[in-house]
Structure formats: structure tokens, C-alpha cells
N, C-alpha and C positions, 0 to 999 in steps of 0.2 A: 462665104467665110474668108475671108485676108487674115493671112498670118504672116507675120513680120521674123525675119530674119536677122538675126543679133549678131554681133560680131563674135560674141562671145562662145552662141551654141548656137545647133539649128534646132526647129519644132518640128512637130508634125505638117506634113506638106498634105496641103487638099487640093481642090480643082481651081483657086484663085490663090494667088499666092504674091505679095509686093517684097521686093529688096530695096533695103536702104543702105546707103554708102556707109562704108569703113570708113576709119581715117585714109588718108592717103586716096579715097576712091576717088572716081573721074564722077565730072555729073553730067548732061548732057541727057536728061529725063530716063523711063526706067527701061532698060534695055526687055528686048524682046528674049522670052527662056519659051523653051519647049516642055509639052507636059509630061512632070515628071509622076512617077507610078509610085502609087501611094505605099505609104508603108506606117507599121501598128505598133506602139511604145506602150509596154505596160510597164504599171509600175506599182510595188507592192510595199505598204506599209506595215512593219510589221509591230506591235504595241504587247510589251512584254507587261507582264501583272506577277508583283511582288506575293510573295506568300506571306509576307509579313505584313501586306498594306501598303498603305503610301503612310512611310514614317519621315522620318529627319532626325540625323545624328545630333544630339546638344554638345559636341566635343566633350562633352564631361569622361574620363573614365568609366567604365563600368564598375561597380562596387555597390555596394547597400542602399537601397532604396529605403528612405522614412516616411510613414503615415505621415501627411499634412496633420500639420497641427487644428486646433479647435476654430473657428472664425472668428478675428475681432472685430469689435465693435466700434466702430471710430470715434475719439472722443469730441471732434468737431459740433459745433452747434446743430442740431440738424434742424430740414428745410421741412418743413409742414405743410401739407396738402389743404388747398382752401375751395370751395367751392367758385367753378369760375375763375381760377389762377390759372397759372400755368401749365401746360402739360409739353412731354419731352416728341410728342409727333405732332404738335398743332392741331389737336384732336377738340381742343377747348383752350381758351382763354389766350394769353400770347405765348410766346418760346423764352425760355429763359435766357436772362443774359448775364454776365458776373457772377455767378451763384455759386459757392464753394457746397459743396455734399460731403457729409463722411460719410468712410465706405467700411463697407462689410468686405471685411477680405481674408485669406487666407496664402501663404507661399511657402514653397520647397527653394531651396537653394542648394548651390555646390559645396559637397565637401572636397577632401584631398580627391577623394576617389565616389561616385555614388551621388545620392542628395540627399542633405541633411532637413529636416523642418525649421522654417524660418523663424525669427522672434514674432511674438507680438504685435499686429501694425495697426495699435491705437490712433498713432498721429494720421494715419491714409485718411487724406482727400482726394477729390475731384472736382476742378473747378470750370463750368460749363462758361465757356468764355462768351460762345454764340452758338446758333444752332438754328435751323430755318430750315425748310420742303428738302433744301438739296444741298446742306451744305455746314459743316459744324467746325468750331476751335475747341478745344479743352487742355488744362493741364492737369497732372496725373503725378499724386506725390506720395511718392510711400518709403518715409525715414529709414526705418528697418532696413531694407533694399536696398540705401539710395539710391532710389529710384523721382526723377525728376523730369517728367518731358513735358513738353508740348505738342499735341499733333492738332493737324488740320486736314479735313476728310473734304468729299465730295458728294459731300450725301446727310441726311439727316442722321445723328446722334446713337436715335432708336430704330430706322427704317434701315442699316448699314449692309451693303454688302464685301465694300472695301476693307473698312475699320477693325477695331479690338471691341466695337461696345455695339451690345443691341438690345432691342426691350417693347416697352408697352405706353403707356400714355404717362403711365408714373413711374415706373421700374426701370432700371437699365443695366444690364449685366455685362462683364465682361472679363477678356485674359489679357495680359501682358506679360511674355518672356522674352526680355533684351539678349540678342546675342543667341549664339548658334549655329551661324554660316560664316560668312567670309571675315566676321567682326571678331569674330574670336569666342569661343566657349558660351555656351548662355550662362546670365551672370543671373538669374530668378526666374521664379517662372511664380505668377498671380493671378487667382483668381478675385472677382470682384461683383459688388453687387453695392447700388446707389440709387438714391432716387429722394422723391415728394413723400416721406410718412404719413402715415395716418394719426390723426392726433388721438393720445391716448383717450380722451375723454367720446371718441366718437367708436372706439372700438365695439362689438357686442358686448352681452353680456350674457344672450341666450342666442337659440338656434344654432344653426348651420350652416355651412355654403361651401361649395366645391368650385376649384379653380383648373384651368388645364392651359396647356402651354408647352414652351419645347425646350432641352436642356442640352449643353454642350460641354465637353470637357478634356482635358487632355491627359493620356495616360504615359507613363514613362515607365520601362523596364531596361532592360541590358541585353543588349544585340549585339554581339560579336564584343569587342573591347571597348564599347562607349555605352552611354547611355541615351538609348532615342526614346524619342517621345512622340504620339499619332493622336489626331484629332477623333473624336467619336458625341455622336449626337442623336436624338431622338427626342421621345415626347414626355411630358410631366403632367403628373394629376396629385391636386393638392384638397384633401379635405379636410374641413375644419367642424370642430363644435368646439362653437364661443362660450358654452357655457361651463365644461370642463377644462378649457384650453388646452384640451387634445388636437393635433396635428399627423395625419396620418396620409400619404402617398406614393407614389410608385414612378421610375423614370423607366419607361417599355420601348420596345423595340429598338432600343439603341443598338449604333450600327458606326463601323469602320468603314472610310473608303477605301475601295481594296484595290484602285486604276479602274483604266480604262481597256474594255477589249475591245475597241473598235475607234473609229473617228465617230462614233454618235452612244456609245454603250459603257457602262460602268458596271462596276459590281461590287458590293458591301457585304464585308466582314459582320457577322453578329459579335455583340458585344453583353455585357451583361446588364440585363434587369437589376433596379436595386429597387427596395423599401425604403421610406421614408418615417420616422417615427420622432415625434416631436413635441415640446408642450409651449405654451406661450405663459412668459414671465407675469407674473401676479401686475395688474396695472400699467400695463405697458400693450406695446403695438410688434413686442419684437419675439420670436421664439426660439430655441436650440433643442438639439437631437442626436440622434442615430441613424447610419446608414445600414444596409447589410445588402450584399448578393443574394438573387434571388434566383441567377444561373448562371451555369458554368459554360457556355459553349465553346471553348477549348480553342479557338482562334489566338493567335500568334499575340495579341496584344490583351486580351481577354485574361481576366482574373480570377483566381479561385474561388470557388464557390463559398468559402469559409471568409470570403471580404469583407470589411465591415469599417466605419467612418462617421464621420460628421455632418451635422447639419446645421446651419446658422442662418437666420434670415429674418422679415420683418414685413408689415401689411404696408403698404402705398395705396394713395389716394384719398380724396377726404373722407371717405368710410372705405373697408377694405375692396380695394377693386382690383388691388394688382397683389400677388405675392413674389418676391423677390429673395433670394438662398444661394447659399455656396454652398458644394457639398462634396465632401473626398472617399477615398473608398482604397482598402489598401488592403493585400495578401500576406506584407512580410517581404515578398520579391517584386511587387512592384507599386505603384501608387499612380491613383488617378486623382483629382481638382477639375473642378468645375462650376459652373452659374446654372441656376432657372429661373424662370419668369414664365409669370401663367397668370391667366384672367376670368 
């Protein structure tokens, strides 16, 4: 083993050991040392875990919390699932390129103090500029908010681990809340959901089919003088009969991170189970609902069991192969928004 000696610090010294010159040092090859007696540096990490989780301040003051409003529906033309088209992970047909989506979305905003329920975000698009195995542009407009960006990722649209958006061959969910750190207050916080619809005409009319998938979302309450907000996520199961266009599912095991207690270990906060209770619009591809708590497990970011919220969302692909939803869930003292996607 050689270990090199820095001008800066010294290491651990073993049975081989080279120096190399400082500034100023003479050269004339590496001078002869004697051995020196080894000695033991430990050194102790130590990884402190929040009891509230791993949240993040919105600078917002703390103040009243409002139920997200109902989901809108975007009035954009929407993009119709074909057989052999398109799909959002190259699963079939090519990757989209240009293609404006309207999006299903919902948003909280800042009041003086607290967050208020945002207007209506009819006009929200999303316009899939490119997207490939490992790498996507899109822009992302939601009037209401002015909300306008462009991002570019490193990774596919639906497959993200970087990004705001992720999903399934047809569906693609996602959050965007600008601001909150060094930028200044967060100015929105949005959920979202877009994709390839199913055309009404290919919708059921009978039977049944059950969908599953994973749901994510972000809850906001009031922690000391501001209001933060923590990520939490788990699994989604969606069932349907086409012939009553009832809608009925449950989002389970959702879960806060809570840090880490080690350099390899983590640990998660329970969060709350919810219902999912829904009907699908006479002739259409699209449904809305009710949320509600299904438990209370009393965790720092966790909401009373009396929660209860929205659901909005709609079938993708050329017959229903994906389901895609926003869905919020609120006590009075706090309020959660978020996406599923399930297949």
C-alpha cells in the first residue's frame, strides 16, 4: 500500500509510504525515512433523522391550509391513442415529437399567510418537444400560475429518475412547484396528469378490469412559522366496471422518507391510506370522484383520519390500458395533491 503525503494533511502511515514535494521542496529523488509506528484514525459519522421527515420550508408563512380544488380538465384538443402510434417509453410505435397534451391538473397557491386553492387551469398544456431511451424537452404552461417553462432531462419523459414527470406507455404524471429555496417563496405547487386518451368510441361498455401502479404526492402543513411540504408515495389499485362506470381503488402503503440512519439505511414515516370512489362521465374516456382516509397513523406529516378530497382522471391508450388521476386529500390543517398511474 503507498500513501502519499499532502502538503495539506497527513494519512494513515503503513509499512510503504512515498513523499512528495511541497512547494518550495528540494528534489534530488525520494529521500530515505525510517519506519515509522503505525497509528489508528477513526472517524465517526454521525446521520441525525428528523422526526418530522425529510420536509422543506416553501417560505410561505404559516397560516390556513386549503383543500386543492376539483381537477381541471384542459381545454386543449386532446391526443388520441392509435394502435401502433406512439407511446411515451418506446414500448410501440415512435416517441412523440411536437405534440401539445392537455393536462389534468390541480394547484394550491400562496396566500398572505398559508395556501389558498388555485383557479381553474383549463388552458394547462404540455408540449412534448422530444423524448427518446435517455433523454426528453418539454414545455409546461399553466396560465392560472403563470407558469411557463421549458425543461430538458436526461432520461426518458416516462422512465425519469431526475425529472417532474413519470408514467407508462400512455400516461404520464407529474408535480411542479417553482420556488422554495434560494429563489424565493414557492410561487405554486401542481399536480398533473397527460398523456394518449382512449377514444371514446373504443371505451367498454360491459365487464371489468383492474389496474395497479404507484402514486406520489406532496403534503403541506405548518411547521414552526412557515409552511413545508414532504414528499410521500406508494402503490395504487384501480378498479373498474365499464358497465356501471363505477371506479373504485385504494392508494396502500404510502410512506414518508423519514432520512437516513446510516451511510446505507433509511427509514419511512407511514402515511395515510386513502379510497378511491369514482364514476366515469356518460360517453367519455374521463372520470371524477372522492377521496377519503382510510388511516390515521399519527406521523408528523400524516393526516387525520376524517381527510377526505378529489379525484380526477381519464383511460389512455387505444383501449383502456393505462389509468392516469390527480388526487388531493385534506383535514382542514393540512393538504396533500398528487398523480397515479397504474396499468
Amino acid at each position: 500500500m503507498i500513501i502519499r503525503f499532502l502538503c495539506s494533511a497527513s494519512f494513515l502511515v503503513s509499512s510503504m509510504f512515498l513523499l512528495t514535494a511541497c512547494s518550495g521542496g528540494g528534489g534530488g529523488g525520494i529521500p530515505a525515512v525510517s519506519q515509522a509506528p503505525t497509528t489508528t484514525t477513526t472517524t465517526t459519522q454521525t446521520f441525525t433523522v428528523d422526526p418530522n421527515g425529510v420536509n422543506s420550508s416553501t417560505g410561505i408563512p404559516a397560516g390556513p391550509i386549503a383543500a386543492p380544488p376539483a381537477g381541471s380538465f384542459g381545454t386543449a384538443p386532446k391526443q388520441i391513442a392509435t394502435a401502433g402510434g406512439p407511446t411515451f417509453n418506446g414500448s410501440s410505435g415512435g416517441y412523440p415529437a411536437n405534440v401539445t397534451f392537455p393536462m389534468i391538473s390541480t394547484t394550491l397557491q400562496p396566500g398572505s399567510s398559508g395556501l389558498t386553492a388555485g383557479a381553474a387551469n383549463t388552458g394547462a398544456t404540455l408540449t412534448v418537444l422530444s423524448t427518446s431511451a435517455n433523454s426528453s424537452s418539454f414545455q409546461m404552461v399553466i396560465p392560472a400560475v403563470n407558469v411557463n417553462f421549458t425543461f430538458t432531462n436526461r432520461e426518458n419523459i416516462a422512465n425519469n429518475m431526475d425529472g417532474i414527470t413519470w408514467g407508462l406507455n400512455y400516461a404520464v404524471a407529474g408535480a411542479w412547484a417553482p420556488g422554495g429555496n434560494s429563489t424565493g417563496p414557492m410561487q405554486s405547487s401542481t399536480a398533473f396528469v397527460f398523456g394518449y386518451e382512449t377514444p371514446s368510441s373504443a371505451m367498454p361498455s360491459t365487464g371489468t378490469a383492474s389496474f395497479s401502479g404507484s402514486a406520489s404526492g406532496t403534503v403541506y402543513k405548518n411547521i414552526g412559522s412557515n409552511v413545508s411540504g414532504a414528499q410521500v408515495f406508494g402503490n395504487a389499485a384501480v378498479s373498474v366496471n365499464f358497465a356501471s362506470g363505477q371506479v373504485n381503488g385504494a392508494l396502500t402503503q404510502m410512506q414518508q422518507w423519514g432520512g437516513m440512519t446510516s451511510s446505507t439505511s433509511s427509514i419511512y414515516l407511514p402515511w395515510n391510506d386513502v379510497s378511491l370512489t369514482a364514476n366515469i362521465a356518460a360517453g367519455t374516456n374521463r372520470f371524477s370522484g372522492s377521496t377519503a382516509a382510510t388511516s390515521a397513523p399519527g406521523s408528523a406529516f400524516s393526516l387525520a383520519g376524517s381527510a377526505t378530497g378529489k379525484i380526477d382522471g381519464a383511460f389512455f391508450g387505444p383501449t383502456p390500458q393505462n389509468v392516469g388521476a390527480i388526487w388531493s386529500l385534506s383535514d382542514g390543517a393540512g393538504s396533500a395533491l398528487g398523480a397515479l398511474t397504474a396499468k
